[in-house]
C-alpha positions as CSV (number, residue, x, y, z in Angstrom):
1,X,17.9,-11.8,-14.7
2,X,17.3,-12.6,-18.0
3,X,16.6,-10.6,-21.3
4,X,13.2,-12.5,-22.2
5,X,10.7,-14.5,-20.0
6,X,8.0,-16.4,-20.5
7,X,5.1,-17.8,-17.9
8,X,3.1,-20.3,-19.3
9,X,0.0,-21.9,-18.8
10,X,-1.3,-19.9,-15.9
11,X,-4.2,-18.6,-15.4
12,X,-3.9,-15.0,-16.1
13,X,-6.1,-11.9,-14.6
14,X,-6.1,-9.9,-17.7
15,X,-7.8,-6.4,-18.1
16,X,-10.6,-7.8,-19.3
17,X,-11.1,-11.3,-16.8
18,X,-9.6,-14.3,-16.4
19,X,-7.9,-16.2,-19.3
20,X,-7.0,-20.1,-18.9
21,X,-4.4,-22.2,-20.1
22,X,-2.4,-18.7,-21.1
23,X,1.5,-17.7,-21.6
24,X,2.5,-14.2,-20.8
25,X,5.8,-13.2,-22.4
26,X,8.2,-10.4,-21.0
27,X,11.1,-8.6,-22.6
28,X,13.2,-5.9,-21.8
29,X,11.4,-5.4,-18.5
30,X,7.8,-4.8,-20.2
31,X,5.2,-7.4,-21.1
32,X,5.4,-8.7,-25.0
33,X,2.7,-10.8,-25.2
34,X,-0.3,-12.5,-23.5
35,X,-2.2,-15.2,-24.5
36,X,-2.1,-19.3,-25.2
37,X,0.9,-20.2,-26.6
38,X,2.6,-17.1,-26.8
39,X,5.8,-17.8,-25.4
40,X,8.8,-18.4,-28.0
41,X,11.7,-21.0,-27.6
42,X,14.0,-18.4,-27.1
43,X,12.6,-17.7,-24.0
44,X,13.7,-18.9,-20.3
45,X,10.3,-20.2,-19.3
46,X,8.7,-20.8,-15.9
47,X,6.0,-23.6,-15.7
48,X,3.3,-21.9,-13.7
49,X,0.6,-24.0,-14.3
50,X,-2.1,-24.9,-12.0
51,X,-1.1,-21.3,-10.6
52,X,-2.5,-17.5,-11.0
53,X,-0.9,-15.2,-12.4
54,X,-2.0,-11.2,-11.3
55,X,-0.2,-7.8,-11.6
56,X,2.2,-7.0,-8.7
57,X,0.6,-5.3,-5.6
58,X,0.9,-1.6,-5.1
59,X,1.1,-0.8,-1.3
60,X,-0.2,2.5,-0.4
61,X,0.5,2.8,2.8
62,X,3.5,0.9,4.3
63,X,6.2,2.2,6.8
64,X,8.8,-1.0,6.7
65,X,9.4,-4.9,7.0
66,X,12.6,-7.1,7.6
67,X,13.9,-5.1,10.9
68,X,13.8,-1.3,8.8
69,X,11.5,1.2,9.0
70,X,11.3,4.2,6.5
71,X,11.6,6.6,9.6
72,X,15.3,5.0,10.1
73,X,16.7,7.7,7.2
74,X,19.4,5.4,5.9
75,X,19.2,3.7,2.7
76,X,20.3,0.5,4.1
77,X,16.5,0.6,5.7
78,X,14.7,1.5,2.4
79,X,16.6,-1.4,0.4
80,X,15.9,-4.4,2.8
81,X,12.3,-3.4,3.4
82,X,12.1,-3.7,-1.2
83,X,13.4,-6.6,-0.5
84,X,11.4,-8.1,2.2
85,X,8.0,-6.7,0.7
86,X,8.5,-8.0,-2.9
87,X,8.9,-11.7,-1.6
88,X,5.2,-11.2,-0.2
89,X,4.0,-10.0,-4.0
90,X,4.8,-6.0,-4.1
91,X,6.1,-5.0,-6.8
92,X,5.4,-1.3,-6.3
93,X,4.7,1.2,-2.5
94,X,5.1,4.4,-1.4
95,X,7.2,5.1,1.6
96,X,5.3,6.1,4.2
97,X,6.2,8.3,6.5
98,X,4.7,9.0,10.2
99,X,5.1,12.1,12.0
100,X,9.0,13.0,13.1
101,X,10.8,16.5,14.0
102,X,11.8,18.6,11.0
103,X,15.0,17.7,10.8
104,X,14.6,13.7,11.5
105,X,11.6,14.3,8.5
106,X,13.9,15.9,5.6
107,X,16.8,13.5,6.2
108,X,14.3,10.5,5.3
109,X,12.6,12.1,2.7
110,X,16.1,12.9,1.2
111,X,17.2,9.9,1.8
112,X,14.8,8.0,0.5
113,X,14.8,9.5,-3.1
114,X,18.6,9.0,-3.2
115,X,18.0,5.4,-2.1
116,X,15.1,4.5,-4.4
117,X,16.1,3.8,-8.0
118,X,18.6,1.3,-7.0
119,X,16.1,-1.1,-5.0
120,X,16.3,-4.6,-5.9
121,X,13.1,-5.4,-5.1
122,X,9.6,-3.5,-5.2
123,X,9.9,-0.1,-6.7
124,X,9.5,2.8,-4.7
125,X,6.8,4.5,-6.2
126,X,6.5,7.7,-4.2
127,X,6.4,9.0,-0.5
128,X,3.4,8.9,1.6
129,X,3.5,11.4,4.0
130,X,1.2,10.7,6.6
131,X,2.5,12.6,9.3
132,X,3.1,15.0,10.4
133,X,0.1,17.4,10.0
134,X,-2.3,15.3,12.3
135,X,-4.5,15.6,15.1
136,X,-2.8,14.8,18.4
137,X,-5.9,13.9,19.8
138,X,-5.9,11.2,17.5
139,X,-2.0,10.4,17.0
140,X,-2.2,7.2,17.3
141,X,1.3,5.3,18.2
142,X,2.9,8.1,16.5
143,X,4.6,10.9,18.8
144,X,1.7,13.8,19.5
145,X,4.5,15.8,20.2
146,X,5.9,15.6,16.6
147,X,2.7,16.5,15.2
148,X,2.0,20.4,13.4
149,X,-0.4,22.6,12.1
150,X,-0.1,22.2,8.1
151,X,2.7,24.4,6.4
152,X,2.8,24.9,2.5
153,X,6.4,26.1,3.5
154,X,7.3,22.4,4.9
155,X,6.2,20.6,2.4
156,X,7.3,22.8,-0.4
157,X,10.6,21.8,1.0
158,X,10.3,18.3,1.5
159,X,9.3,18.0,-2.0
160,X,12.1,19.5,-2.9
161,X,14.4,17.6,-1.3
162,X,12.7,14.3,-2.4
163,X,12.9,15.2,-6.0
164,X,8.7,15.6,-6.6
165,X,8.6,11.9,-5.1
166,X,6.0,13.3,-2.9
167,X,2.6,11.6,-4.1
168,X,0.1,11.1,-0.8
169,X,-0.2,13.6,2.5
170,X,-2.2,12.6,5.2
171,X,-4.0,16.0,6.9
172,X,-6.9,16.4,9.8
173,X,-8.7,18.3,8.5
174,X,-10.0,19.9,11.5
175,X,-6.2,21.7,12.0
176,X,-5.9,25.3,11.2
177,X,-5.7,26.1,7.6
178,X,-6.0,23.3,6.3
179,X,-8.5,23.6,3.5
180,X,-5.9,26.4,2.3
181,X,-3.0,23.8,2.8
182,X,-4.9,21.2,0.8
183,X,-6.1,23.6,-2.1
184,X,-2.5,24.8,-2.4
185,X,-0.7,21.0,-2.2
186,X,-3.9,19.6,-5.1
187,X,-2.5,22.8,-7.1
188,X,1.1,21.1,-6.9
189,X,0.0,18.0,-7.9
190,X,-0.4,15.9,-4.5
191,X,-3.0,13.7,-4.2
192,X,-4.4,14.9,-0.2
193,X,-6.0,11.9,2.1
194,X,-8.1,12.8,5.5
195,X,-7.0,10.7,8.8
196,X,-5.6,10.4,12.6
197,X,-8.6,13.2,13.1
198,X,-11.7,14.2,15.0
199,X,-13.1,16.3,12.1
200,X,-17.0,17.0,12.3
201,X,-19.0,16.6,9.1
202,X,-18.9,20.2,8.1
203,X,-14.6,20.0,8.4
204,X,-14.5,16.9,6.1
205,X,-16.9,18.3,3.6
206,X,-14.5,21.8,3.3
207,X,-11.1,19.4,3.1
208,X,-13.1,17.4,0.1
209,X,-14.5,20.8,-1.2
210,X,-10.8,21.8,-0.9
211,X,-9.6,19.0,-3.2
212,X,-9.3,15.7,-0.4
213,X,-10.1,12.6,-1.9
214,X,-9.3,10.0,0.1
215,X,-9.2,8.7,3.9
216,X,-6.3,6.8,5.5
217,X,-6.5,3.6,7.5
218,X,-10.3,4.2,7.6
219,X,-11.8,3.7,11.6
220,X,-8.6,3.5,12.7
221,X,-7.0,6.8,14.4
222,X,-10.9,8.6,13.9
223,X,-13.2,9.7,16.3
224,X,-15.7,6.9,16.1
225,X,-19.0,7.1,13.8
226,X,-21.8,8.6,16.2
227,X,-25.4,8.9,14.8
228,X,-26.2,12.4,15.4
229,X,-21.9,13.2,14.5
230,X,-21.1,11.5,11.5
231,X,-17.6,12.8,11.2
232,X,-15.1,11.7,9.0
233,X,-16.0,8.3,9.4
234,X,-19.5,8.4,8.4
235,X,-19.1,11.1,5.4
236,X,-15.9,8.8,4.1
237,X,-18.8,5.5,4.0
238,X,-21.3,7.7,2.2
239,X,-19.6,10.3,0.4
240,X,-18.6,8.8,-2.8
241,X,-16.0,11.4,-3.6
242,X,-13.9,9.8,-1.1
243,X,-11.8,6.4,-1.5
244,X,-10.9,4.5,1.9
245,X,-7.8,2.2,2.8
246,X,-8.8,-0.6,4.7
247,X,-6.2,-2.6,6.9
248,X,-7.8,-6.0,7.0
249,X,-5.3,-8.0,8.5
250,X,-8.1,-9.1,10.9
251,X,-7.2,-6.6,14.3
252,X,-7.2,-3.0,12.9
253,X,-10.8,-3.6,11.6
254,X,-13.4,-6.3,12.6
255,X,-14.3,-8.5,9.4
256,X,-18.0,-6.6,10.3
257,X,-16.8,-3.4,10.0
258,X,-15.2,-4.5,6.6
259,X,-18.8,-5.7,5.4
260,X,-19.8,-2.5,6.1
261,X,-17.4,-0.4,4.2
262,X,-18.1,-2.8,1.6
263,X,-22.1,-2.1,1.4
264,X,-21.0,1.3,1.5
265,X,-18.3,2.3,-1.2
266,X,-18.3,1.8,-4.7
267,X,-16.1,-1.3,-5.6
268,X,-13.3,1.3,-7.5
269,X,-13.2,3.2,-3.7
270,X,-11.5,1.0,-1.6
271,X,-7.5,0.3,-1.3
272,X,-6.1,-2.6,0.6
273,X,-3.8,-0.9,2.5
274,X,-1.1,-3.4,4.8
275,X,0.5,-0.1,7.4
276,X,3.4,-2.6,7.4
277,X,5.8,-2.0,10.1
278,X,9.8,-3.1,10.8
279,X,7.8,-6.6,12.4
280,X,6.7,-7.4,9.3
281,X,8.5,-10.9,8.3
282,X,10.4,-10.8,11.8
283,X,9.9,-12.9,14.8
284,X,7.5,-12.3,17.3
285,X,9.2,-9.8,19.9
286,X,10.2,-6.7,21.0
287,X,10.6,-3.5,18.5
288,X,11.0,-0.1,18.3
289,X,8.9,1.9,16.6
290,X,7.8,5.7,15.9
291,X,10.2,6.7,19.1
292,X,9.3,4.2,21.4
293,X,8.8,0.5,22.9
294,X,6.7,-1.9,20.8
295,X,6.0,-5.4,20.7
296,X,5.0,-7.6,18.1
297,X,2.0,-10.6,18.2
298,X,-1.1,-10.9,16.3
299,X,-0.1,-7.0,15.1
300,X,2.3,-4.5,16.8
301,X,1.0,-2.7,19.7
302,X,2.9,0.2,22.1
303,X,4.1,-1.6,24.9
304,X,2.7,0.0,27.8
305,X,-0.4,0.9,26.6
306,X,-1.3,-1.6,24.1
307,X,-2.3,0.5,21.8
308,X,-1.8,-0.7,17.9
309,X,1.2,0.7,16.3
310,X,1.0,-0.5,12.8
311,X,0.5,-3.8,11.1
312,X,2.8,-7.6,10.8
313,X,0.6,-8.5,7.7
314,X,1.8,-8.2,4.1
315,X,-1.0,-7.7,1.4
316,X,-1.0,-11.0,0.4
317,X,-2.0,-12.0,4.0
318,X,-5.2,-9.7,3.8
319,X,-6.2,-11.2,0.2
320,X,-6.5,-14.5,2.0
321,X,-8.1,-13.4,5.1
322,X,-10.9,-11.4,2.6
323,X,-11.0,-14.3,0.3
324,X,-11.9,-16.4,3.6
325,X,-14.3,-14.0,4.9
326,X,-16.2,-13.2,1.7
327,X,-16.0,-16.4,-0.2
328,X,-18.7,-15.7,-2.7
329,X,-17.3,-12.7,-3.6
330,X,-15.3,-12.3,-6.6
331,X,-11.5,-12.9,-5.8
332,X,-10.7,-9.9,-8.6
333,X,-12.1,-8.0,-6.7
334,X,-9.6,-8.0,-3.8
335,X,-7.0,-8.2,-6.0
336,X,-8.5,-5.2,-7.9
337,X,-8.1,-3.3,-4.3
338,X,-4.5,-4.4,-3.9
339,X,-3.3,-3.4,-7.7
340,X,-5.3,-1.1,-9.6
341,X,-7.0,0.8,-6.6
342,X,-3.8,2.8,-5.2
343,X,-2.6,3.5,-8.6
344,X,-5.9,5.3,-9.5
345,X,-6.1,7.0,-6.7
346,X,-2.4,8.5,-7.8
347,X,-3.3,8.7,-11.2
348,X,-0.6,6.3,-12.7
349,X,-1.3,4.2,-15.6
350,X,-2.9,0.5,-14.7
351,X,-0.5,-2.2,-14.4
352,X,-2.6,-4.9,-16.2
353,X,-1.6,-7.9,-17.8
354,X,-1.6,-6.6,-21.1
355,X,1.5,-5.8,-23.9
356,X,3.2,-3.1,-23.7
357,X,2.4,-2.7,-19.6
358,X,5.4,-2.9,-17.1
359,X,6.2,-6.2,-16.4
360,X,4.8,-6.3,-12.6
361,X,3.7,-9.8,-11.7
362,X,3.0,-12.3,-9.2
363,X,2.3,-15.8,-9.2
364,X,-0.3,-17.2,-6.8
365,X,-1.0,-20.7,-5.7
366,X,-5.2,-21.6,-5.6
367,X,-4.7,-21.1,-2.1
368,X,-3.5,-17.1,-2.8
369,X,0.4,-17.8,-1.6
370,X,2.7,-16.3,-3.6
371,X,5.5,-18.2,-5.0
372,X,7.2,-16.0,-7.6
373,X,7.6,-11.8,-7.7
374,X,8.3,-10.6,-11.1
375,X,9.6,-7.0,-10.6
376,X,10.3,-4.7,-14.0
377,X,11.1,-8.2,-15.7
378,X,12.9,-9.8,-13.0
379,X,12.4,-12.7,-12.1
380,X,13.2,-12.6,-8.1
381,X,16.0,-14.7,-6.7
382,X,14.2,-17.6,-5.0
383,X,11.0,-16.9,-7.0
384,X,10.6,-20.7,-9.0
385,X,7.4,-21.9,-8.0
386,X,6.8,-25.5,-6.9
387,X,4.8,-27.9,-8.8
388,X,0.8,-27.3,-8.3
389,X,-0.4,-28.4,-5.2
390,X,2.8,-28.1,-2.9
391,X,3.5,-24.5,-3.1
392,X,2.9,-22.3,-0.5
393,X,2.3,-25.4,2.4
């Protein structure tokens, strides 16, 4: 790590567009300058051009990579799955958490916040809690049996124990209470998404008029859109209240069904979302996950049903396979989905390429590989791209 760095001659996504030919300068872990020929001798500079420069992806919704899952409780797990995800370009994620006992649930919570402010790669940003007050009809791979009617009481101590790292709960909305669970939780801060549910119209429409703004994984874990039962599915396409994660690593969701929720959603209400699991940058194989036998392929499905358990893509992957899907539509936009999207949702400040903004970062080949994380400043180990052209083959 050093105490300045300097890009230069990328091309940069800045706030306002694309700039050509441009340096961006970091010090002391925060962006000092943008612009050509910005970047002062004193600096140790990376030749990046021929290359794209974007801010660092913000994952959402992601529950581990490299053999660890968040579920594990240990901090060993929550420090090699920083790791793993920053190579792929995140620089920031919430934990996410799926449905577990109580006990199992406050020892990773905890155990997470401990863990957190020493990761060496992306920065854990927050805890997603996406279990455990879900539908069982609709769990999922998760365990049904884990699963509970909301409790302000729970989380109240969760949060405790995490600290206030609590940032995203998942609730079907359908479950007892739960416009009074979600009114009290928005009073506390929490930002409340709908999901793993079989909620009618009417339910949806009391979580949102309850304070729900978003919808996780949307198609996935939901009764399906019917034409005379709309459900979550259908109010989350044409409510506009609502924002939508979208796993498009090219099995949860048909490229179709993508086009859709693209016709139907403002361009600022949709959030690449990877629901990265332990399989994620791991051989092909066997894995255990959410309590039981998985197996990893084209994604990671239960073993003896099949059904999907979670994602092997990284949000790099699903930039490529929308960039390849969609070619005539703007690339910013997908990035816009990867970066800015979740960290509206949350309300955190915008991590453009500007001065004075956290120096969050990655370096992109034309084909959209990354080459080089830049985390708080730090230039990761292994991170010097390769000359324009060859990186990324």
């Amino acid at each position: 790590m050093a105490d300045a760095l300097a890009l230069r001659g990328a091309r940069v996504l800045r706030p306002t567009g694309w700039e050509e030919d441009c340096d961006v300068q970091v010090a002391d872990g925060r962006i000092a300058a943008v612009g050509p020929g910005v970047a002062t001798g004193d600096d140790t500079a990376v030749d990046v051009r021929g290359h794209m420069v974007v801010p660092g992806f913000f994952d959402l919704h992601v529950h581990g990579a490299g053999g660890a899952m968040f579920e594990d409780g240990s901090a060993d797990a929550v420090e090699r799955i920083s790791s793993a995800l920053a190579r792929n370009g995140t620089t920031a994620l919430l934990a996410t958490l799926a449905a577990l006992p109580p006990d199992q649930l406050r020892t990773a919570v905890t155990t997470i916040a401990r863990a957190a402010p020493r990761c060496s790669g992306a920065r854990v940003a927050g805890v997603h809690l996406e279990g455990p007050f879900l539908n069982p009809a609709c769990a999922g791979a998760q365990r049904a049996a884990w699963m509970r009617a909301p409790s302000v009481e729970e989380f109240d101590a969760l949060q405790a124990g995490s600290g206030g790292l609590i940032r995203l709960v998942t609730v079907a909305p359908e479950l007892p209470a739960a416009p009074a669970f979600i009114r009290a939780l928005r009073a506390r801060g929490v930002v409340i998404a709908l999901g793993h549910s079989q909620a009618s119209e009417d339910e949806v429409l009391a979580a949102v008029a309850a304070g729900a703004t978003h919808v996780t994984h949307l198609f996935n874990a939901a009764a399906p859109l019917h034409h005379r039962a709309p459900g979550l599915v259908g109010t989350a396409l044409t409510d506009d209240r609502l924002s939508v994660e979208l796993i498009c690593d090219g099995v949860h969701v048909h490229r179709r069904a993508v086009d859709i929720a693209l016709r139907c959603k403002p361009p600022d209400k949709v959030i690449l979302v990877s629901d990265g699991v332990a399989a994620v940058g791991m051989p092909p194989g066997d894995v255990e996950l959410f309590g039981g036998p998985c197996v990893a392929g084209d994604a990671v499905r239960v073993r003896a049903t099949g059904q999907l358990a979670g994602s092997n893509a990284t949000l790099d992957r699903t930039l490529r396979l929308l960039h390849e899907w969609f070619p005539d539509r703007p690339l910013e936009r997908w990035i816009d989905w990867a970066t800015v999207a979740p960290r509206r949702l949350l309300g955190l400040a915008g991590p453009g390429i500007a001065p004075g903004a956290p120096a969050d970062m990655v370096v992109l080949t034309q084909e959209l590989a990354v080459i080089t994380t830049i985390c708080a400043g730090r230039l990761l180990e292994g991170g010097a791209p390769s000359p324009p052209g060859q990186a990324g083959r």
